[in-house]
One Martini backbone bead per residue (centre of mass of N, CA, C, O) as a GRO file, in nm:
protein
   98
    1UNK     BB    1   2.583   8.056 -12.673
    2UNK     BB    2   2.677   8.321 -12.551
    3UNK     BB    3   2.582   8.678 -12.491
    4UNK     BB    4   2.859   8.789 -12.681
    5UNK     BB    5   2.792   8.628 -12.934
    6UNK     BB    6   2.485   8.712 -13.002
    7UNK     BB    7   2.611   9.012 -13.044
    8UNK     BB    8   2.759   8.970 -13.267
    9UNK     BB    9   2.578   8.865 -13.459
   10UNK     BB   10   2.361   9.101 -13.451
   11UNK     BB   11   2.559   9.308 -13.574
   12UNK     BB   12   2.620   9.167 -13.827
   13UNK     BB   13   2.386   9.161 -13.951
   14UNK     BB   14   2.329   9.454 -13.941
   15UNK     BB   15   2.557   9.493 -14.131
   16UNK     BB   16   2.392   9.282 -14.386
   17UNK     BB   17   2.191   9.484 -14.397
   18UNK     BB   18   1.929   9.593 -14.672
   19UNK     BB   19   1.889   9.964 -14.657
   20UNK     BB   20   1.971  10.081 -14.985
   21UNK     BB   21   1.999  10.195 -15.284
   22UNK     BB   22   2.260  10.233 -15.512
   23UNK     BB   23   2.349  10.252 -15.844
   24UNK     BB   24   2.162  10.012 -15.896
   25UNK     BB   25   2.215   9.859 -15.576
   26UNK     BB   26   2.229   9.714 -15.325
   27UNK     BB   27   2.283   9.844 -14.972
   28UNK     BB   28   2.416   9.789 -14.699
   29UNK     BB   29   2.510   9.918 -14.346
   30UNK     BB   30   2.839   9.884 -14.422
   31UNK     BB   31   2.866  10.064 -14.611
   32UNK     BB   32   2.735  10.325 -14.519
   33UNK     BB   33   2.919  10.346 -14.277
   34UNK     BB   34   3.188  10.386 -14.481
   35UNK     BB   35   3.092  10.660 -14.605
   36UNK     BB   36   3.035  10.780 -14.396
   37UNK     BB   37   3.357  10.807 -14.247
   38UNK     BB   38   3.473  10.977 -14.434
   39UNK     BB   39   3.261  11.251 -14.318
   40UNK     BB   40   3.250  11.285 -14.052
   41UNK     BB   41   3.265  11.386 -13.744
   42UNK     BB   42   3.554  11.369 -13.520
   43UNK     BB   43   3.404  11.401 -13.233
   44UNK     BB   44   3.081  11.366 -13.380
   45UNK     BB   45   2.840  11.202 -13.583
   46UNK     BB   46   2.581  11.466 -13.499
   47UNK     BB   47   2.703  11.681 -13.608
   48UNK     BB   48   2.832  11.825 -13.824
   49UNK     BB   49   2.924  11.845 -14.193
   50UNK     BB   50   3.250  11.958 -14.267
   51UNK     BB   51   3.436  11.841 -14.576
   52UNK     BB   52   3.756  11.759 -14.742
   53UNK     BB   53   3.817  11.575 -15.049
   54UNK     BB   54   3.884  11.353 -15.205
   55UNK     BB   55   3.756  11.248 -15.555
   56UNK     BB   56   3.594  10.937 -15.553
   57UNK     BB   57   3.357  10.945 -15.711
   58UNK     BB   58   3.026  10.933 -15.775
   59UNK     BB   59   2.957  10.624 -15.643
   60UNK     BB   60   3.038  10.743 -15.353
   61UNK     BB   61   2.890  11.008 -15.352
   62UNK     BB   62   2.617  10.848 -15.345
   63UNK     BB   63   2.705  10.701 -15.068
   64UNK     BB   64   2.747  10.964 -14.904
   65UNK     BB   65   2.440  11.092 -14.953
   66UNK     BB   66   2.300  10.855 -14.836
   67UNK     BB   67   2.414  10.808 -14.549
   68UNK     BB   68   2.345  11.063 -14.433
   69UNK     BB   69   2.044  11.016 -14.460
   70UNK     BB   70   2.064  10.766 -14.269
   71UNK     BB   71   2.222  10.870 -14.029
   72UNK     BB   72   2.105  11.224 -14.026
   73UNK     BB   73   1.884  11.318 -14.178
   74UNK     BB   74   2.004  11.483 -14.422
   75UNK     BB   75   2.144  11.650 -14.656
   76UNK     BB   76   2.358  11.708 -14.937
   77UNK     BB   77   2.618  11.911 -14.963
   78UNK     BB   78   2.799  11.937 -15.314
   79UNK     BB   79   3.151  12.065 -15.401
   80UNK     BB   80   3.332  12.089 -15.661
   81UNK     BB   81   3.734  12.104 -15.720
   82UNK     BB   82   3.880  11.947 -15.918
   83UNK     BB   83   3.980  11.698 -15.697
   84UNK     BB   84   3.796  11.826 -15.501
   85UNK     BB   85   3.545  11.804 -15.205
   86UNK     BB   86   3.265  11.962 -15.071
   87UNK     BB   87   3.095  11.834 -14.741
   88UNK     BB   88   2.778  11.919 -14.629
   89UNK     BB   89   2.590  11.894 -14.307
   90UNK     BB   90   2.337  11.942 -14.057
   91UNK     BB   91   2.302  11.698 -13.892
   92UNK     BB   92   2.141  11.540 -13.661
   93UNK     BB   93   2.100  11.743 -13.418
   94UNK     BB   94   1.956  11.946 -13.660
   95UNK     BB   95   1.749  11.771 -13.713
   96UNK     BB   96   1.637  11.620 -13.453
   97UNK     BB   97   1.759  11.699 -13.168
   98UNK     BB   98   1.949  11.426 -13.051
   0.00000   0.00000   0.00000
């Protein structure tokens, strides 16, 4: 196995590690990576976070306060409104300042 091999398999591992459970059930880093991904900034993912989607249903939105708090380090506020929710996070930079 070359080094760009283990290089892939170590990052598959890393993201089929359970890393913290929601909704009563064990959770990847790749379910929370693709949770953040809803909601992240599009600039750079240690931004703020702040936007509207469609209304997901309660089970993802538990899914994307985890991923918040793994990944920015700091709570969600969530606001539902009719079927869309609004989304906001102090994000990284403001929560570690890194």
């Amino acid at each position: 196995m070359n080094t760009e091999e283990r290089i892939i398999d170590a990052v598959e591992a890393s993201l089929n590690t359970i890393v913290a459970h929601v909704n009563g059930r064990a959770v990847t880093r790749r379910e929370l990576s693709k949770a953040f991904d809803l909601v992240k900034d599009s600039d750079h993912w240690k931004n703020p976070i702040n936007c509207v989607i469609k209304d997901p249903g309660q089970e993802t939105l538990n899914l994307i306060e985890q991923s918040v708090a793994f990944f920015a380090g700091c709570e969600t506020q969530i606001t539902k409104s009719g079927k869309f929710v609004a989304i906001s996070a102090a994000g990284y930079f403001n929560t570690l300042g890194a």
